[in-house]
C-alpha positions as CSV (number, residue, x, y, z in Angstrom):
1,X,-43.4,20.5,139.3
2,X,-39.7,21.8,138.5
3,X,-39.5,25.7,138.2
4,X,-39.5,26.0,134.0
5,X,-37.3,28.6,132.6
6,X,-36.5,29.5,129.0
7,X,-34.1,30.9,128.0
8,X,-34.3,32.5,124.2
9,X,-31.4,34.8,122.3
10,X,-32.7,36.7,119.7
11,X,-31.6,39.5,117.2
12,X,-33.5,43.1,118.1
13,X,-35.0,43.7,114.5
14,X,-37.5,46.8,115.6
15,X,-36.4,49.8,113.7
16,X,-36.9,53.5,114.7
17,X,-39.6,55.5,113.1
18,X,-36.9,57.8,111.6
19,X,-35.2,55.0,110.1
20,X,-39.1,54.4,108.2
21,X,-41.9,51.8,108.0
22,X,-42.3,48.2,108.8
23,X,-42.0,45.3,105.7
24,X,-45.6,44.9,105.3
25,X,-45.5,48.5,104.5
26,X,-41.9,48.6,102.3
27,X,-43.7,46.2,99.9
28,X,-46.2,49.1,98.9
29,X,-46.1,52.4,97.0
30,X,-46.4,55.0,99.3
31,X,-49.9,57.3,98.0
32,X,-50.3,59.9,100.8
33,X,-49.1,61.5,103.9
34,X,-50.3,63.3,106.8
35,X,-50.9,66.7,107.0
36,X,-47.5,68.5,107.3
37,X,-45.4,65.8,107.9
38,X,-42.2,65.2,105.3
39,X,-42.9,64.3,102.4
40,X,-40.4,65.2,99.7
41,X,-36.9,66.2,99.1
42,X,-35.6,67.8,96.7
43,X,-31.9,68.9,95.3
44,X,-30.9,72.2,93.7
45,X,-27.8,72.0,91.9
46,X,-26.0,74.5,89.0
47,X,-25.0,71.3,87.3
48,X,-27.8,68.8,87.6
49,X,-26.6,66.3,85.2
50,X,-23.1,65.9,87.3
51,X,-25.2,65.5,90.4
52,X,-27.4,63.6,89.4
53,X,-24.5,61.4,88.4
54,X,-22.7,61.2,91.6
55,X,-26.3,60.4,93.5
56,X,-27.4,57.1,90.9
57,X,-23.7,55.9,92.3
58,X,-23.8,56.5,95.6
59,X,-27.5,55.4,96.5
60,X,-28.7,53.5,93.1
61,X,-31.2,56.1,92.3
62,X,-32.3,56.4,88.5
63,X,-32.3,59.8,86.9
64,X,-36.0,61.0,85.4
65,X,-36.4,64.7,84.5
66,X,-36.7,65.9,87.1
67,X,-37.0,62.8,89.7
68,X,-34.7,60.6,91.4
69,X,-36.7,56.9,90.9
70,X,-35.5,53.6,92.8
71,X,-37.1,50.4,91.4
72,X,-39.2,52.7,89.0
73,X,-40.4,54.7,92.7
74,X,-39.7,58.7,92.9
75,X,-37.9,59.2,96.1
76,X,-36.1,62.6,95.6
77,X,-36.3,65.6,93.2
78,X,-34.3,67.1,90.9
79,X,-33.8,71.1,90.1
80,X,-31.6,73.5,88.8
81,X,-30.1,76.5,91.3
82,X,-32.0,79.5,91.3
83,X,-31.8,82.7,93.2
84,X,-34.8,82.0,95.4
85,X,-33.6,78.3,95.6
86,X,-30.0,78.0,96.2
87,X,-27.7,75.0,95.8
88,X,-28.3,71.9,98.3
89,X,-31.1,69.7,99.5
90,X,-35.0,71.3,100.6
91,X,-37.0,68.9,102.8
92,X,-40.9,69.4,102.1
93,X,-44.1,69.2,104.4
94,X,-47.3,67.9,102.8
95,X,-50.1,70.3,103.1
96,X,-53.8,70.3,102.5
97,X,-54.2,73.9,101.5
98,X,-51.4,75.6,100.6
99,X,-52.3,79.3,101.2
100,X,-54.0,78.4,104.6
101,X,-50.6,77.0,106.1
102,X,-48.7,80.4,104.0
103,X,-51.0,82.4,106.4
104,X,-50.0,80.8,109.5
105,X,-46.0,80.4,109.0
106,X,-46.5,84.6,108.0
107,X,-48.5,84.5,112.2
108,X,-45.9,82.6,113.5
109,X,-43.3,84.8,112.4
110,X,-42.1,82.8,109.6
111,X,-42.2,84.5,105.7
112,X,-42.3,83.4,102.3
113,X,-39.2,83.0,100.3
114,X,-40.8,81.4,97.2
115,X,-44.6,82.0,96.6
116,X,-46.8,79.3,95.8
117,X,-45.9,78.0,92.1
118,X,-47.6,75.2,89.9
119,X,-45.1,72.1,90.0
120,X,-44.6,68.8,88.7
121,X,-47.7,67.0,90.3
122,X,-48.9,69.7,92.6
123,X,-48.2,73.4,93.7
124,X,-45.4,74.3,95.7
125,X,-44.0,77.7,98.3
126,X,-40.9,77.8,100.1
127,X,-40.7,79.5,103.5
128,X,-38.1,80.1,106.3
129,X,-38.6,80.4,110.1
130,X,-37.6,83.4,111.8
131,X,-33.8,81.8,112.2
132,X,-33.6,81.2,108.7
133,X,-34.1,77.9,108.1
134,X,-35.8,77.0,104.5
135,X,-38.4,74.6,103.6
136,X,-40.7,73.7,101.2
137,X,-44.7,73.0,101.5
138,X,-46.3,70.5,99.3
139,X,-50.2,70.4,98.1
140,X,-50.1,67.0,96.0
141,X,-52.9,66.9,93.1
142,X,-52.1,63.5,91.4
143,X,-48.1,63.3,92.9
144,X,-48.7,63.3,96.8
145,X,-44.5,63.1,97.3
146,X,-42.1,60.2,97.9
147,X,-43.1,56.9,96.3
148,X,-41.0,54.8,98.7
149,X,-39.5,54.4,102.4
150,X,-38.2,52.7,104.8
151,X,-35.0,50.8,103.4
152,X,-32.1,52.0,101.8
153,X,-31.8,54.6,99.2
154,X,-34.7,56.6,100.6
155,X,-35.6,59.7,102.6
156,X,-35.2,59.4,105.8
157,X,-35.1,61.5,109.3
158,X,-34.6,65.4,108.9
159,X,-33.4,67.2,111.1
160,X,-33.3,71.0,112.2
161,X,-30.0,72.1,113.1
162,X,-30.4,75.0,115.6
163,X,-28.6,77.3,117.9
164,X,-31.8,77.6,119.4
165,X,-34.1,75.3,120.2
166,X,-36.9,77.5,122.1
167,X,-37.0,80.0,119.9
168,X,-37.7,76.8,116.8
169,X,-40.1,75.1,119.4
170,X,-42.2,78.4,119.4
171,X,-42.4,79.1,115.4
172,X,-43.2,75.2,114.7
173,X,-45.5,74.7,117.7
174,X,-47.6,77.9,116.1
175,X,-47.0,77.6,112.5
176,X,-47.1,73.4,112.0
177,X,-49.0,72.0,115.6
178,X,-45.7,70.6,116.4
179,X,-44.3,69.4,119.8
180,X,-40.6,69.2,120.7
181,X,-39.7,66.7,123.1
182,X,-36.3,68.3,123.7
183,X,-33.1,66.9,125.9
184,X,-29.3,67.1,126.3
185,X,-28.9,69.5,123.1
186,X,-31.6,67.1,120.8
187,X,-34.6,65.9,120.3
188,X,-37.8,64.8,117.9
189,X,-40.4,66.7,116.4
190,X,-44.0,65.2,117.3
191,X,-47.1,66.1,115.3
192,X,-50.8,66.4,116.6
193,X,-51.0,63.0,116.3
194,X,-48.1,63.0,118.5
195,X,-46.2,60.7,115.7
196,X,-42.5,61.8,115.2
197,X,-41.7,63.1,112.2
198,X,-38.2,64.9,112.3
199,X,-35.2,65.5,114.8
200,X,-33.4,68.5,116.3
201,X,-29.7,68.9,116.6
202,X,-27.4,71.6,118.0
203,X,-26.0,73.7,115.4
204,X,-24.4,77.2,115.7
205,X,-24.7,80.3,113.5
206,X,-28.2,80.0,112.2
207,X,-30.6,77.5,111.9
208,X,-31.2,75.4,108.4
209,X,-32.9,72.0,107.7
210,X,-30.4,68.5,107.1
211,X,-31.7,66.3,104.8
212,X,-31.2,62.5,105.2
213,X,-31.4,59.0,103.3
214,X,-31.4,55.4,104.4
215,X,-28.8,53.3,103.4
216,X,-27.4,50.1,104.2
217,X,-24.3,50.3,105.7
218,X,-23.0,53.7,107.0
219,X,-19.0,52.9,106.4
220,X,-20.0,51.9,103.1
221,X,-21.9,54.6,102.3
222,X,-19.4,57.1,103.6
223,X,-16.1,55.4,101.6
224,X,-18.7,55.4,98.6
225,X,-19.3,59.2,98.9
226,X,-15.3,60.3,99.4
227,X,-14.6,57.7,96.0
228,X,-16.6,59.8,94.1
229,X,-15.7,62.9,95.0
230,X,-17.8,63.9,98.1
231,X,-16.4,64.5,101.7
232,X,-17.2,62.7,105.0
233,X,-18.0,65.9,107.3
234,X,-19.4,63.7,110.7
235,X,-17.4,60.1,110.7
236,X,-19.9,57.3,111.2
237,X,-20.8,56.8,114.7
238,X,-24.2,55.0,116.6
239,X,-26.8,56.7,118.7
240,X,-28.9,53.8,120.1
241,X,-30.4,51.8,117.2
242,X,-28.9,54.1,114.7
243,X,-26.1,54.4,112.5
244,X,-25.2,58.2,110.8
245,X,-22.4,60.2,109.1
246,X,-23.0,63.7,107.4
247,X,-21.5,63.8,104.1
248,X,-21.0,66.1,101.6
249,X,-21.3,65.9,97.6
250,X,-19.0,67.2,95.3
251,X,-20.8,70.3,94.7
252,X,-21.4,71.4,98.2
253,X,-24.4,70.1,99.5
254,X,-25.0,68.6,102.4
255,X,-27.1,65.6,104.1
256,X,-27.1,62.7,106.3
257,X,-27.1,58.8,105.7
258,X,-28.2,56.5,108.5
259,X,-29.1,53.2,108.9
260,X,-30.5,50.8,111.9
261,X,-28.1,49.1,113.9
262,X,-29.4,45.2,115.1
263,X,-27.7,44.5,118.5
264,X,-28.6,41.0,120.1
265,X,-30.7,40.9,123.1
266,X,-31.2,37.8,125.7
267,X,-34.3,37.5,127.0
268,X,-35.1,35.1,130.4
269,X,-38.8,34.5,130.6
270,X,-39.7,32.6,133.8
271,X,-43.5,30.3,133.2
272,X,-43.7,29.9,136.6
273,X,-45.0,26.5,138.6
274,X,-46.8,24.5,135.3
275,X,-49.7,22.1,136.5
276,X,-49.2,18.9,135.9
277,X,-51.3,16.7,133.1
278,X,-53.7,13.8,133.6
């Protein structure tokens, strides 16, 4: 028999777990999360109605109180500035038990910046690493934290921008469980379950935590922002099967868009020798 080889060009359509879920899973409302893994963001601004302007133009979100909604889904909050929480974006963790996790970011060296609080749908504390770097800790009761994920307009990858990456491997490995697979200046967070939740970047003076969305086309997105009256700090660019700028909104705060990149792949499978048929 003749040697049978196909050939087949396809379109690469896996997308990176920072990028979010698969379509079986975009079709549903999101109802929990792991134990601290991200699970809500949240703006502080001094003029909230003017931001929450610019951000129902630039991703389609819906304004709600105190929610950012997309096809009737929270994804985001909304706050006003206040001297414990100062203007720009806070990435949450989910937690179990808030005052247990308090306990061991105060062990790890870490201390509380806002103490636990009754919120919209659950209880919330704010702490900061040893570097500096804030974020917040969710305990859901009936509002567990984003609604939606894994397509565009939705929270996506955070990252910890750090001058020093060992010294942030130590705090999170004590205080969350977390692993840092760490190379050439970046790397991923992985939790116990050894899923990857969040990315590290190098970063200078300091250490604080970059929020990030999903959109659907990173030039777009960027153009979009500067038209309405945001700036394009980082000019889009590709790492592998992702697309990212860091923008900037008219108020000051700052976050990432990203969004996956297909590239075509050719595939040669050889069958091998096929026996012949009666």
């Amino acid at each position: 028999m003749n040697r049978l080889v196909v050939t087949k060009r396809y379109q690469c359509r896996r997308v990176l777990k920072r990028l979010g879920m698969s379509t079986m899973e975009r079709l549903m409302r999101i109802r929990g999360y792991a134990p601290l893994t991200p699970c809500w963001v949240e703006l502080a601004s001094a003029d909230p109605a003017r931001a929450a302007q610019f951000y129902a133009e630039l991703f389609g979100w819906e304004s709600a109180g105190d929610r950012f909604k997309l096809g009737g889904r929270a994804v985001a909050g909304l706050t006003r500035s206040q001297p414990d929480r100062p203007d720009g974006w806070l990435t949450h963790l989910s937690t179990p038990d808030l005052e247990e996790t308090l306990e061991q970011v105060a062990l790890s060296g870490g201390h509380c910046v806002s103490h636990p609080a009754e919120a919209h749908g659950g209880r919330r504390a704010i702490v900061a690493d040893p570097s500096g770097a804030i974020i917040g800790l969710w305990q859901g009761h009936d509002f567990a934290g984003a609604q939606a994920g894994g397509e565009p307009g939705t929270m996506s990858w955070p990252e910890l921008i750090t001058d020093d990456p060992d010294a942030a491997a130590r705090f999170y490995g004590f205080a969350f469980g977390w692993l840092l697979r760490h190379e050439f200046g970046s790397g991923e967070w992985l939790n116990q379950a050894h899923d990857a939740v969040a990315g590290l970047a190098p970063g200078y003076r300091g250490a604080w935590w970059r929020a990030a969305f999903q959109v659907e086309n990173i030039q777009v997105a960027a153009d979009r922002c500067e038209t309405l009256g945001g700036a394009v700090i980082t000019e889009p660019s590709e790492a592998g099967l992702t697309a990212f700028a860091e923008l900037r909104d008219p108020f000051g705060a700052r976050f990432t868009v990203a969004a996956p990149v297909h590239h075509p792949v050719e595939l040669t499978v050889s069958l091998g020798s096929l026996p012949a048929w009666d």
